[in-house]
py3Dmol code that shows the C-alpha trace and the ligand (Angstrom):
import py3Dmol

protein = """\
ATOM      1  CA  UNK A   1      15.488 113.391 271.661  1.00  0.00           C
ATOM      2  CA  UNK A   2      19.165 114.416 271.976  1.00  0.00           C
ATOM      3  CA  UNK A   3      18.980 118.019 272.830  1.00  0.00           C
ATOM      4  CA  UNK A   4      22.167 118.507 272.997  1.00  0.00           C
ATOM      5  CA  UNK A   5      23.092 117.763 269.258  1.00  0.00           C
ATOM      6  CA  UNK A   6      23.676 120.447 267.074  1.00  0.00           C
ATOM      7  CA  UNK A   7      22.744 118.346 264.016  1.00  0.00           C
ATOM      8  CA  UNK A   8      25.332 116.570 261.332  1.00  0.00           C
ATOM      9  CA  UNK A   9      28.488 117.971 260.146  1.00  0.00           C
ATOM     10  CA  UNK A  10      29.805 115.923 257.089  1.00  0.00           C
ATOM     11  CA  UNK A  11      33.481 116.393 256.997  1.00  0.00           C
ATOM     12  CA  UNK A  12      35.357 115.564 254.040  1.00  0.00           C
ATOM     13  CA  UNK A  13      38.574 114.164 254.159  1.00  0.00           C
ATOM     14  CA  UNK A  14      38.314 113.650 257.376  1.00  0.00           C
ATOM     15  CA  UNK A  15      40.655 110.800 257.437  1.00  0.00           C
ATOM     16  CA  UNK A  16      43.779 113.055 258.392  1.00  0.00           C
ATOM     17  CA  UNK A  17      45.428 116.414 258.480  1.00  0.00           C
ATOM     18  CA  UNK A  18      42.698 119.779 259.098  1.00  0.00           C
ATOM     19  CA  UNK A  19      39.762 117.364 258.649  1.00  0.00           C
ATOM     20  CA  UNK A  20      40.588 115.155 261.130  1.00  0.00           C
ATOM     21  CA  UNK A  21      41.195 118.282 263.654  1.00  0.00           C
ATOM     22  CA  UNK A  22      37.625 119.716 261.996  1.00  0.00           C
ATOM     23  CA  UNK A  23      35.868 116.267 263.238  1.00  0.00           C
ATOM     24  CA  UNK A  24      37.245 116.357 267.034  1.00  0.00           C
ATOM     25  CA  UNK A  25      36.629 120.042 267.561  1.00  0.00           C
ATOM     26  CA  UNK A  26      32.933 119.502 265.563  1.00  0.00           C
ATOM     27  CA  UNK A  27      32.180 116.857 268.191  1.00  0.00           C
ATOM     28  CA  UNK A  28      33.414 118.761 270.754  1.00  0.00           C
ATOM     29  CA  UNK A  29      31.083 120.979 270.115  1.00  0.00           C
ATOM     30  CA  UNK A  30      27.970 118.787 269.962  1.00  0.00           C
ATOM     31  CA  UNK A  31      27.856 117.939 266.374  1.00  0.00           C
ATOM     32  CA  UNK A  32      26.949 114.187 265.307  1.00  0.00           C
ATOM     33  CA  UNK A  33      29.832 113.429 262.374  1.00  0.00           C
ATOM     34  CA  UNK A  34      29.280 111.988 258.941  1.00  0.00           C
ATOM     35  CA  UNK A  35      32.982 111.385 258.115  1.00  0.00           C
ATOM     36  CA  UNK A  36      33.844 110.898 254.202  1.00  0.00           C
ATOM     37  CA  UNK A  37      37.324 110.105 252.601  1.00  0.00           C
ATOM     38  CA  UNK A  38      38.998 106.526 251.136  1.00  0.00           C
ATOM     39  CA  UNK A  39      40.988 105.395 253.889  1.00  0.00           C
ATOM     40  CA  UNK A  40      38.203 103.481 256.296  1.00  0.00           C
ATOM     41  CA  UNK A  41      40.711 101.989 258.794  1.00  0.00           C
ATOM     42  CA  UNK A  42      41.466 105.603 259.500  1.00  0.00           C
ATOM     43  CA  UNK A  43      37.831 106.479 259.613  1.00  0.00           C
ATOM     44  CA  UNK A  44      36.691 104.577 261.475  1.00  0.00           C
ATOM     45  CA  UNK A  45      39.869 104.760 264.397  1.00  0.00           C
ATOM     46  CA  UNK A  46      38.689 108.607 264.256  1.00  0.00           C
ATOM     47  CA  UNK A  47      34.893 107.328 264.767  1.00  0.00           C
ATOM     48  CA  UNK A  48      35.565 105.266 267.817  1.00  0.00           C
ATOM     49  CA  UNK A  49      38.109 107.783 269.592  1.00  0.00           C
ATOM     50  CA  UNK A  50      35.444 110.269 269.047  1.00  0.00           C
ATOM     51  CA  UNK A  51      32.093 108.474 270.208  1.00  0.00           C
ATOM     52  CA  UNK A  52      34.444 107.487 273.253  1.00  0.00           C
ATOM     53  CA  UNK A  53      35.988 111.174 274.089  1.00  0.00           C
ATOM     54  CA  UNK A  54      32.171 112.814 273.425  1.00  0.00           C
ATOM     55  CA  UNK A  55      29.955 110.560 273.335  1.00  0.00           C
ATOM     56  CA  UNK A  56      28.357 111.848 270.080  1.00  0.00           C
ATOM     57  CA  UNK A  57      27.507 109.824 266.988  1.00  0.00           C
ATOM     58  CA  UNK A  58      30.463 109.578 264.441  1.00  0.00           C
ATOM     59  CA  UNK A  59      29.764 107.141 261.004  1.00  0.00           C
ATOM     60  CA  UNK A  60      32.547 106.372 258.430  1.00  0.00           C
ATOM     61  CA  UNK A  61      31.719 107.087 254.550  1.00  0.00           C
ATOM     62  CA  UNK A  62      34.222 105.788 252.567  1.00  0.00           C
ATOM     63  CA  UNK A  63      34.119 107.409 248.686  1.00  0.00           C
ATOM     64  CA  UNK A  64      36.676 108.452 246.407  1.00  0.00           C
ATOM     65  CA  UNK A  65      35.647 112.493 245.607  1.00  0.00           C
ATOM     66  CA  UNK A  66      37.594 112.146 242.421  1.00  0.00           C
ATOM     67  CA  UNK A  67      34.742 109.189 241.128  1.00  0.00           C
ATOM     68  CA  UNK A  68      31.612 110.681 239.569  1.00  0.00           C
ATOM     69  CA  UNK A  69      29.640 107.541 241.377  1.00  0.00           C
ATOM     70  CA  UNK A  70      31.427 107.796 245.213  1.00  0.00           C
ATOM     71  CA  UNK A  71      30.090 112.067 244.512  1.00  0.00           C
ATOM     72  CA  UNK A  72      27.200 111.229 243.649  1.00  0.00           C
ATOM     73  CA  UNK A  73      26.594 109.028 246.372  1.00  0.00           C
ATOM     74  CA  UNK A  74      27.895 111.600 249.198  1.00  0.00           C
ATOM     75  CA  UNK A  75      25.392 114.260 247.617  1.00  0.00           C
ATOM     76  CA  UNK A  76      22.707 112.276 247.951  1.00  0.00           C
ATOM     77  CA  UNK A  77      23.458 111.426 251.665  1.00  0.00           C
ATOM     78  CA  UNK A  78      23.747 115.873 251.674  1.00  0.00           C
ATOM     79  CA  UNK A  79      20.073 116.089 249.982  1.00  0.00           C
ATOM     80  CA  UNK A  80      18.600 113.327 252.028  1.00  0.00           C
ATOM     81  CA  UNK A  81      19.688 113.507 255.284  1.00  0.00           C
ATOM     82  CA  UNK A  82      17.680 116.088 257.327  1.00  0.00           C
ATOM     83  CA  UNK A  83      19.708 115.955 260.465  1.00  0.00           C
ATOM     84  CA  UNK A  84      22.617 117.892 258.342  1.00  0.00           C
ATOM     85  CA  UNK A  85      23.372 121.436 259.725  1.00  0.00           C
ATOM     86  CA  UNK A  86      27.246 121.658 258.427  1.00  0.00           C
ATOM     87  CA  UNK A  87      29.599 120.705 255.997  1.00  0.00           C
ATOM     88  CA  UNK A  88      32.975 120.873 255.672  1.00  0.00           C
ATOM     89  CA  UNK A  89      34.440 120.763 252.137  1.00  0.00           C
ATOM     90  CA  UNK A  90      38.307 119.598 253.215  1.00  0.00           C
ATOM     91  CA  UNK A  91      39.539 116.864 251.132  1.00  0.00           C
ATOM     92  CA  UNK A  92      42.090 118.240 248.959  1.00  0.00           C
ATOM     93  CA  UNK A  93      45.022 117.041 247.026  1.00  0.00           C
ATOM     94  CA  UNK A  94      47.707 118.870 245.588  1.00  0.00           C
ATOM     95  CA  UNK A  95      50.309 117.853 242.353  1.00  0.00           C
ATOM     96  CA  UNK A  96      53.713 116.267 242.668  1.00  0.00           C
ATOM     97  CA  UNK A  97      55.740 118.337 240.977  1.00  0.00           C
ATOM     98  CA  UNK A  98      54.139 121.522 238.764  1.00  0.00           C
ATOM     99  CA  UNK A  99      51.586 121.141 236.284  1.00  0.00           C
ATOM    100  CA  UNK A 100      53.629 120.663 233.090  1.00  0.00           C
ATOM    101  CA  UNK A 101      55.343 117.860 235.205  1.00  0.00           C
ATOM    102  CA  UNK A 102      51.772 115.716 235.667  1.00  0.00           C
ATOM    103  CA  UNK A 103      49.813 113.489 233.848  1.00  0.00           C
ATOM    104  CA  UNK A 104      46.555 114.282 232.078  1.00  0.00           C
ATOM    105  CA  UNK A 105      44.728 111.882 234.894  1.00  0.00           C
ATOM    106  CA  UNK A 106      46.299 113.460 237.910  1.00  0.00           C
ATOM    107  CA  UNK A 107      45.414 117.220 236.898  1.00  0.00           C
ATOM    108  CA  UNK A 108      41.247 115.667 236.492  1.00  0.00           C
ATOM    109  CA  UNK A 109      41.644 114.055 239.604  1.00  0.00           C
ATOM    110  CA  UNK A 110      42.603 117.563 241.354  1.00  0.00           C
ATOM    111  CA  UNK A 111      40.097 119.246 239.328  1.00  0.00           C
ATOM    112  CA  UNK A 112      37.608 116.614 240.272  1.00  0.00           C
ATOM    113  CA  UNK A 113      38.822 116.447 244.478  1.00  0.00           C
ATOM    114  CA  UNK A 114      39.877 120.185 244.802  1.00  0.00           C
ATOM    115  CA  UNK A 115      36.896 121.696 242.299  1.00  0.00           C
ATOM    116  CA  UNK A 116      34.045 119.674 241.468  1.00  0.00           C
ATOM    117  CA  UNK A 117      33.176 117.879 244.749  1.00  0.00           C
ATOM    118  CA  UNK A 118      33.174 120.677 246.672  1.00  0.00           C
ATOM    119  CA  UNK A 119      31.383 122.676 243.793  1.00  0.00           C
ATOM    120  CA  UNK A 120      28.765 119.944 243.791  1.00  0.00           C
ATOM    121  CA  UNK A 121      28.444 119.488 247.930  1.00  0.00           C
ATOM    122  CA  UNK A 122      28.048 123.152 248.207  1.00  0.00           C
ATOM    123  CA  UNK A 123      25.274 123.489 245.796  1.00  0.00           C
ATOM    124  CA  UNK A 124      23.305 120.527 246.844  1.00  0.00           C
ATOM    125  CA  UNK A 125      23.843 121.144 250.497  1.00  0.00           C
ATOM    126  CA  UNK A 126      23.108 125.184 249.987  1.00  0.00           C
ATOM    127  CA  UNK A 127      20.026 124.308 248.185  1.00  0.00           C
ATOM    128  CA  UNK A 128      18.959 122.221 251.387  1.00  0.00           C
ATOM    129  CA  UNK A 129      19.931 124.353 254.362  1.00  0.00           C
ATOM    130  CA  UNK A 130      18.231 127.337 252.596  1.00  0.00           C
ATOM    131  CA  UNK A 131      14.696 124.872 252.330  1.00  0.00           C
ATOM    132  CA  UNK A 132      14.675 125.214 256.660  1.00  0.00           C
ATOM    133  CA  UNK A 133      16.933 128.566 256.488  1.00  0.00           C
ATOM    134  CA  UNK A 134      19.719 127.002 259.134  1.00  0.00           C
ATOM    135  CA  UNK A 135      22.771 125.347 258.147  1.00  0.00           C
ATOM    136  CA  UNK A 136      26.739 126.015 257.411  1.00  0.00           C
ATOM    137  CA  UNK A 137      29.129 125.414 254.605  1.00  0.00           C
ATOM    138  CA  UNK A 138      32.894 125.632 255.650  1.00  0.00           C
ATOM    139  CA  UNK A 139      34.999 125.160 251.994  1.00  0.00           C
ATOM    140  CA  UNK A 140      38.352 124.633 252.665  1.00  0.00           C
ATOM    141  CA  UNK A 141      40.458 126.865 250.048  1.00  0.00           C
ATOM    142  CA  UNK A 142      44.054 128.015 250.665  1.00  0.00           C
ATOM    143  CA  UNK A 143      45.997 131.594 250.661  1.00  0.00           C
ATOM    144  CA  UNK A 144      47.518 130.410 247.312  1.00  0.00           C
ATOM    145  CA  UNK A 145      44.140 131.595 246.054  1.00  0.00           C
ATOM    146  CA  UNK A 146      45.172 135.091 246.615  1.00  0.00           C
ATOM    147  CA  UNK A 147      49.070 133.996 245.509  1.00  0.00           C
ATOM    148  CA  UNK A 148      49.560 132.204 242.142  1.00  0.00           C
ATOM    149  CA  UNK A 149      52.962 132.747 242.182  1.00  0.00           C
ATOM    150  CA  UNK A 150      53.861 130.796 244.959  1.00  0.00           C
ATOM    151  CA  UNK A 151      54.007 126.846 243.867  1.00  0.00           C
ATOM    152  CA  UNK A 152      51.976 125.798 241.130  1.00  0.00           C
ATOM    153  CA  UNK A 153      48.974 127.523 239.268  1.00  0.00           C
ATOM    154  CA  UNK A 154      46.361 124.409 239.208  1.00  0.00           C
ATOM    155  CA  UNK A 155      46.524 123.838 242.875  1.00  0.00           C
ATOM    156  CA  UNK A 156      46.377 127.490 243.629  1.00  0.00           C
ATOM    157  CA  UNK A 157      43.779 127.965 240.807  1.00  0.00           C
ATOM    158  CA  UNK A 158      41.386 125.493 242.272  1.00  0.00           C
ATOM    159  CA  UNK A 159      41.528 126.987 245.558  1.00  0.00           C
ATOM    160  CA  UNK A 160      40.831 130.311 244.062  1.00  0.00           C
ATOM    161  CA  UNK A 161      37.913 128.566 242.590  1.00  0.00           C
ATOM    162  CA  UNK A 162      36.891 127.219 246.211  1.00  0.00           C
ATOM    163  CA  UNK A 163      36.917 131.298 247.129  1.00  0.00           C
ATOM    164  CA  UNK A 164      35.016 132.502 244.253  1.00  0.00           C
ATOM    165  CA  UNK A 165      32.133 129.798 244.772  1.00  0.00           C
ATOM    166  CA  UNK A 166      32.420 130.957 248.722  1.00  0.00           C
ATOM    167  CA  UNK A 167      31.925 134.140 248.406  1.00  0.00           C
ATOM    168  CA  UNK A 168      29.746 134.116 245.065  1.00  0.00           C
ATOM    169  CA  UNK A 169      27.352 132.025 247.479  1.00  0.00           C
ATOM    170  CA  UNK A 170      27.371 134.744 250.639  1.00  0.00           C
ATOM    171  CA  UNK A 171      25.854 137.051 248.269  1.00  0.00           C
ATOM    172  CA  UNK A 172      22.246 134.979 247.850  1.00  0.00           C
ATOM    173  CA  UNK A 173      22.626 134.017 251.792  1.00  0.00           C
ATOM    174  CA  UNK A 174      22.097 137.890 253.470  1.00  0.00           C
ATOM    175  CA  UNK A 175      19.427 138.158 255.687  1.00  0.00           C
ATOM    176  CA  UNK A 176      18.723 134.336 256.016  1.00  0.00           C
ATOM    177  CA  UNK A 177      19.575 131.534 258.752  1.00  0.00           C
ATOM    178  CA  UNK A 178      22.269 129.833 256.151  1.00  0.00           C
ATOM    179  CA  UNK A 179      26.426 130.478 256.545  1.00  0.00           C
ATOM    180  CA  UNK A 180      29.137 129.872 254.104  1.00  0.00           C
ATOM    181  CA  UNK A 181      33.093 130.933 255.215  1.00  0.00           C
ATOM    182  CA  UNK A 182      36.045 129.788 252.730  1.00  0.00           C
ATOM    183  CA  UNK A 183      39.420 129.295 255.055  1.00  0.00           C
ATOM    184  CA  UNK A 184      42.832 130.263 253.642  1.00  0.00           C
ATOM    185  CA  UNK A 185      44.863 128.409 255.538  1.00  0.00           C
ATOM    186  CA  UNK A 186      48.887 129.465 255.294  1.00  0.00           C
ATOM    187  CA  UNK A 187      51.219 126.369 255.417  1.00  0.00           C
ATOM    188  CA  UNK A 188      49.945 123.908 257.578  1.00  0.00           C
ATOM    189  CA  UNK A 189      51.885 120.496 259.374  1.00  0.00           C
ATOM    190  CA  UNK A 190      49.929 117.666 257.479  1.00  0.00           C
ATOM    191  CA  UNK A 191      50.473 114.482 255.168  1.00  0.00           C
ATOM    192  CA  UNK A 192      49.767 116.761 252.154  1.00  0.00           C
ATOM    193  CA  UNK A 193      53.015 117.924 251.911  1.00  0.00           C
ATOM    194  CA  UNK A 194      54.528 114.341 252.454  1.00  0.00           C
ATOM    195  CA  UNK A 195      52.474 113.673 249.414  1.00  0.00           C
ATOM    196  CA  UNK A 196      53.733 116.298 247.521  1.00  0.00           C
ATOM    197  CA  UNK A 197      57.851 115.260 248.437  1.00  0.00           C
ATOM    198  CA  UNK A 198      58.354 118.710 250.059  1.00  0.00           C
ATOM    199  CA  UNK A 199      59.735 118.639 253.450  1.00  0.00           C
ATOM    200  CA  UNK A 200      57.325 121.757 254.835  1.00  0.00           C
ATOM    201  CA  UNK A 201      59.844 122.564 258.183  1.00  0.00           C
ATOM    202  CA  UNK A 202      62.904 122.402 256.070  1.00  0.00           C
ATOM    203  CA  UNK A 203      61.574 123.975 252.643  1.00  0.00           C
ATOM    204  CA  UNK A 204      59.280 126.766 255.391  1.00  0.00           C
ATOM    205  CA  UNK A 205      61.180 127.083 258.354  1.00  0.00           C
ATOM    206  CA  UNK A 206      59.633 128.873 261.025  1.00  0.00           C
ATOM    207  CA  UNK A 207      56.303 129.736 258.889  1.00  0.00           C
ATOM    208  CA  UNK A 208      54.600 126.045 259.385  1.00  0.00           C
ATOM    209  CA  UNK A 209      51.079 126.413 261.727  1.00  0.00           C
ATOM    210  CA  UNK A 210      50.070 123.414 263.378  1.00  0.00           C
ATOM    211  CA  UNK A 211      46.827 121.796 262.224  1.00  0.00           C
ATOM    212  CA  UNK A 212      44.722 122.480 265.481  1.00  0.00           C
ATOM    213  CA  UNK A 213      46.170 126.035 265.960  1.00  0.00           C
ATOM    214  CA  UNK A 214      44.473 126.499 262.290  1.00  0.00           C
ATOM    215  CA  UNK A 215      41.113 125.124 263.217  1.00  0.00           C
ATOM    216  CA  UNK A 216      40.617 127.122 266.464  1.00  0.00           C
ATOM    217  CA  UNK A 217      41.125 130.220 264.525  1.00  0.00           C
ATOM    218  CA  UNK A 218      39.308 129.112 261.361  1.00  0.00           C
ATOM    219  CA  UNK A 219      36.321 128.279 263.708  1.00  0.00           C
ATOM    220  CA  UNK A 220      36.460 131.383 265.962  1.00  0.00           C
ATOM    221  CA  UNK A 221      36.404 133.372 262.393  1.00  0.00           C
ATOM    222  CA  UNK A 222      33.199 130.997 261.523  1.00  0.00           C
ATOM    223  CA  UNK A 223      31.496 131.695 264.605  1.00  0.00           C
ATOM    224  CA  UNK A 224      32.290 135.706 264.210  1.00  0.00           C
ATOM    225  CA  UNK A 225      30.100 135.232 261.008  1.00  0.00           C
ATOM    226  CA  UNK A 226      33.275 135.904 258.593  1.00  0.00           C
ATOM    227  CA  UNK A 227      32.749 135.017 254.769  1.00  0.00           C
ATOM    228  CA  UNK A 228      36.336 134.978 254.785  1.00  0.00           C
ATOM    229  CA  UNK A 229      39.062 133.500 257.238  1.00  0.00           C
ATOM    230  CA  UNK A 230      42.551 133.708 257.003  1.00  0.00           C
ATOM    231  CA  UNK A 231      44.546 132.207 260.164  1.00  0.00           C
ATOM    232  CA  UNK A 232      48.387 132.873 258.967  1.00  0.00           C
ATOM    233  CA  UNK A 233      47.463 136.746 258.320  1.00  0.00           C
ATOM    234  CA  UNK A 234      48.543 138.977 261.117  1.00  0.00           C
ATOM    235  CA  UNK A 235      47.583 142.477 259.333  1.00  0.00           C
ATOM    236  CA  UNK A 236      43.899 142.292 258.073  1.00  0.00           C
ATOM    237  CA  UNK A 237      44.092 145.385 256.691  1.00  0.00           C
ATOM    238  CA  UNK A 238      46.369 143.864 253.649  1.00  0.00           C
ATOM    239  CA  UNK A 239      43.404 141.744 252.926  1.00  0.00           C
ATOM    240  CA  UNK A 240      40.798 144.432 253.474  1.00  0.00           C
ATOM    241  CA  UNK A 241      43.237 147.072 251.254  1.00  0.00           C
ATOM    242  CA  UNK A 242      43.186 144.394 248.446  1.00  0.00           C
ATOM    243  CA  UNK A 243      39.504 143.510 248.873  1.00  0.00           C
ATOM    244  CA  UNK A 244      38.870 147.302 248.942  1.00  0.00           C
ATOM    245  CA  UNK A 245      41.197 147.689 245.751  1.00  0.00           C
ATOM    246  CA  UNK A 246      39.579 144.759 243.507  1.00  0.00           C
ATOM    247  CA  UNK A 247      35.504 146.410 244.511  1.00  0.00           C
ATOM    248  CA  UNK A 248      36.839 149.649 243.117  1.00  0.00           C
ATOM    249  CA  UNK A 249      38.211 148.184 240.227  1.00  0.00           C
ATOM    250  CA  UNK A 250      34.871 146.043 239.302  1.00  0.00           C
ATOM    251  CA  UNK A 251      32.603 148.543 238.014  1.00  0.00           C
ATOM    252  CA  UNK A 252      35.235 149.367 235.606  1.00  0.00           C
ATOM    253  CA  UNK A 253      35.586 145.767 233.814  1.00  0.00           C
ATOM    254  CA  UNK A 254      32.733 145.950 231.485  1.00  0.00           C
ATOM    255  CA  UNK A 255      32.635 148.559 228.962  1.00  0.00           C
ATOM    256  CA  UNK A 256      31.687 148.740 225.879  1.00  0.00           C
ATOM    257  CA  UNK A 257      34.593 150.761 224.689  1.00  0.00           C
ATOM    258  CA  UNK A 258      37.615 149.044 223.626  1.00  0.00           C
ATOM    259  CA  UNK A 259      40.609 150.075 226.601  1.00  0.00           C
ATOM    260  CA  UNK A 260      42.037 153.070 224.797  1.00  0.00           C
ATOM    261  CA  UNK A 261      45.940 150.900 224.976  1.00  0.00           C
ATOM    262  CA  UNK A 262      44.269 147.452 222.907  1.00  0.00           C
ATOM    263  CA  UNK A 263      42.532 150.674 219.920  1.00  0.00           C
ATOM    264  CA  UNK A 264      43.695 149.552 216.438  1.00  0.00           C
ATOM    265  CA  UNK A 265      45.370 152.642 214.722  1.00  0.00           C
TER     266      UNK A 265
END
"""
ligand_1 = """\
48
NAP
P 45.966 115.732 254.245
O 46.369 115.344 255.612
O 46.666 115.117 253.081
O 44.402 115.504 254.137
C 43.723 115.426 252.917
C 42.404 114.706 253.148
O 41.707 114.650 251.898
C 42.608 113.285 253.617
O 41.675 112.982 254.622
C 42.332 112.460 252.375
O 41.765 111.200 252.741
C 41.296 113.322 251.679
N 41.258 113.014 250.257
C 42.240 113.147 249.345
N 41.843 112.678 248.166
C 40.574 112.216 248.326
C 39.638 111.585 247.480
N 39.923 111.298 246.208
N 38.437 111.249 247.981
C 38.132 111.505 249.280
N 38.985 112.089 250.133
C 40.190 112.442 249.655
O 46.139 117.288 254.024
P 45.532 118.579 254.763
O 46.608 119.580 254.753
O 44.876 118.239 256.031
O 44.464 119.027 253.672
C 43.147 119.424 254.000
C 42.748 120.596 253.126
O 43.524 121.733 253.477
C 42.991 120.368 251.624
O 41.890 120.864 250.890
C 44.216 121.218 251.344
O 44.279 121.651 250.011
C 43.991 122.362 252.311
N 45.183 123.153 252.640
C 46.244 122.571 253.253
C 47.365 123.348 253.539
C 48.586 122.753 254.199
O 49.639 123.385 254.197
N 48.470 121.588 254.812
C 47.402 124.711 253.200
C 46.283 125.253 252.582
C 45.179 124.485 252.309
P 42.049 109.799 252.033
O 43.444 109.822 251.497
O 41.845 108.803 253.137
O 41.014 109.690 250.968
"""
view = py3Dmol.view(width=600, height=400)
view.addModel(protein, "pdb")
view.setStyle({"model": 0}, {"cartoon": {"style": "trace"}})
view.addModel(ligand_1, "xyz")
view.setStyle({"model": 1}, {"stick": {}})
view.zoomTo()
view.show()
């Protein structure tokens, strides 16, 4: 028995970018790696540079998140494979272009990459770590969640949907032996903005955070228990003010009054 491990970590899109970083510092740590996204040849580069470097066991999945079948098939591999103990919603795509610019098949596929899989994962593999009360969810979202404004509303919206699930989720998991963080990473130096056309260092100068400085910190915030990490944020207590301001504002968003301002004369 390897007593060393400290179980599976899937990774999802793992094939570049954050996930890639995710997978070397996961098996750095002692984590065997299940590592999903299309691109095998980079897979499986990744696999062998990390069973070298650590010695620990790294296996390529290749599936396409935005195909009901390639989901269904990395779910089952969540339900069914007891050595599990983390995983890492990453893949993510974002839109060329804004939303009214896109076709009707490339706003599903970000739905399906950037909502449903990670949806799905997090359910299935919740439902699983909860069964032997041990086990981690790290969901990938973005600080657009908290800024619409800023680019387009889809891709922000479905990271604000990564958050909501996140910390929707913490609620059931107080007082057991299961964790769930969402990270809000900033603008980060990865392929996903070669994807998107946008030259990050020329369109962001000087705000661009490398992809391992990100993981450190999102992991550090992970291991200090936090629901939710943000890396690029130097003054938490804009987030906590915020936070603090939405709670208050909660108990007042169901009444059965009609808002004195919407009362027909
Ligand atoms: P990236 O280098 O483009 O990585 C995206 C990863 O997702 C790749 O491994 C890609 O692998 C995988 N992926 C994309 N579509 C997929 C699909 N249909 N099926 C399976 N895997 C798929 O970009 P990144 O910046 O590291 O992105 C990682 C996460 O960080 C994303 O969720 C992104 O939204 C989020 N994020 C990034 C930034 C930033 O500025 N970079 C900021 C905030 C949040 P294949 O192409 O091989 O499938």
């Amino acid at each position: 028995m390897d007593t060393n491990s400290k179980g599976t970590a899937l990774v999802t899109g793992a094939s570049s970018g954050i996930g890639a970083v995710y997978a070397e510092r996961l098996a750095e740590r002692g984590y065997d790696l299940i590592l999903v996204a299309r691109r095998a040849d980079r897979l499986s580069a990744l696999a062998g540079r990390l069973r070298d470097s650590t010695g620990r066991r790294a296996e390529i999945f290749q599936a396409d998140l935005s195909k009901a079948e390639d989901l269904a098939r990395v779910e089952q591999r969540v339900i069914e494979d007891d050595s599990l103990t983390l995983l890492v919603n990453n893949a993510g795509i974002s839109l060329q272009g804004g939303v009214l610019e896109n076709s009707s098949a490339a706003i599903a596929e970000l739905i399906a990459v950037n909502v449903t899989a990670p949806s799905v994962l997090t359910a299935s593999a919740i439902k699983r770590f909860l069964a032997r009360d041990k086990g981690g969810v790290i969901n990938i979202a973005s600080v657009l969640a908290l800024a619409p404004e800023i680019l387009e509303g889809l891709y922000s919206g479905s990271k604000a949907h990564l958050l909501n699930l996140t910390r929707g989720v913490a609620l059931h998991l107080k007082g057991t032996g299961v964790r769930i963080q969402a990270v809000l990473p900033g603008a980060t130096k990865s392929e996903i903005w070669d994807k998107a056309g946008i030259d990050v260092d020329t369109a962001l100068p000087g705000m661009v955070m490398e992809t391992a400085d990100l993981v450190d910190a999102a992991l550090l915030g992970y291991d200090r228990g936090e629901v939710v990490t943000i890396p690029p944020l130097h003054d938490e207590e804009m987030y906590l003010a915020y936070d603090q301001h939405r709670l208050g504002m909660a108990e007042h968003l169901s009444k059965k009054e009609v808002a004195q301002r919407y009362r027909v004369a």
